[in-house]
C-alpha positions in Angstrom: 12.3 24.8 23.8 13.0 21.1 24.1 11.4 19.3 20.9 8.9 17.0 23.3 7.3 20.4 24.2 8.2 22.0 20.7 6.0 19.3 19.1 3.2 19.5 21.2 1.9 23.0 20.2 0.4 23.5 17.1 1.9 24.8 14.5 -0.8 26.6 12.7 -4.6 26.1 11.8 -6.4 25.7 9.0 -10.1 25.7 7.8 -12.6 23.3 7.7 -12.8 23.1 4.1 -8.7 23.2 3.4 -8.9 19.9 6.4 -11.8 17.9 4.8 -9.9 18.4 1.4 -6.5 17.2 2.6 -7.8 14.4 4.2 -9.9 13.4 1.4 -6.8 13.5 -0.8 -4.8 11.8 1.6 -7.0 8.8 2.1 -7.2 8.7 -2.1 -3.6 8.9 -2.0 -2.8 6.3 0.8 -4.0 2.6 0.1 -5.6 1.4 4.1 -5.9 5.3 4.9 -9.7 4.6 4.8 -10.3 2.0 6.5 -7.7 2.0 9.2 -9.9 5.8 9.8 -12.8 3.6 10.1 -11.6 1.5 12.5 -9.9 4.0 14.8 -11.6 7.2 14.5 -15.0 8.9 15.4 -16.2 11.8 13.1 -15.5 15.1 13.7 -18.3 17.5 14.9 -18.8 21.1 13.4 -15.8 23.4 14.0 -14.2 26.2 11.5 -10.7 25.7 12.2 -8.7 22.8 13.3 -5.4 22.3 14.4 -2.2 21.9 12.4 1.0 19.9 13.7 4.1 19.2 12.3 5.0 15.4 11.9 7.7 14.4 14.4 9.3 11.4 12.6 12.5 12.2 11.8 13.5 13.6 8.6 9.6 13.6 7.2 8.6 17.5 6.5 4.8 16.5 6.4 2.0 18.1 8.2 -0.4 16.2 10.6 -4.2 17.2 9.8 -7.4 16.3 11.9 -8.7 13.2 10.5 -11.3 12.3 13.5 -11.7 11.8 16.9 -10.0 8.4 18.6 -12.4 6.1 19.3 -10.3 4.1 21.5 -8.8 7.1 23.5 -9.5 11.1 24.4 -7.2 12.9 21.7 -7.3 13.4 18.4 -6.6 11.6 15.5 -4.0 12.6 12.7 -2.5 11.9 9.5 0.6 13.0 8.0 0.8 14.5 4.1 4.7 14.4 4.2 6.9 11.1 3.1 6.1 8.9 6.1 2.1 8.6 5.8 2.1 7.8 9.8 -1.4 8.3 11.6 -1.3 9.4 15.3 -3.4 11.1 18.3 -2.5 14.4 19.7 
């Protein structure tokens, strides 16, 4: 499988709980995290699992967990936990 179409399946799921916590750590971690959410990201409504993908810079191991919806676009928005600390949409 090509890595374009590798990295656009999930690679696993996780709960609503284990997300919330991640991201809450992440944006205590990550100085702007916060407030670049704010300005580029909805809330999330009520689901029990989300989506997990893995971060396609290169040589970053870090997961991408739901942070919100875009609130510019239709996708959803990300942030990484590995060594980069990139946001993006899926």
């Amino acid at each position: 499988m090509t890595s374009n179409v590798g990295q656009s399946y999930p690679y696993t799921s996780e709960s609503e709980a284990d997300r919330s916590s991640r991201i809450a750590t992440l944006i205590a971690e990550r100085p702007g995290l916060s407030e670049k959410l704010a300005a580029e990201a909805t809330p999330l409504d009520a689901n029990d699992r989300w989506w997990v993908w893995k971060c396609p810079t290169a040589g970053c191991q870090g997961l991408l967990h739901v942070a919100g919806y875009s609130a510019e676009k239709h996708a959803l928005f990300v942030a990484c936990d590995g060594t980069c600390g990139q946001t993006f949409l899926r």
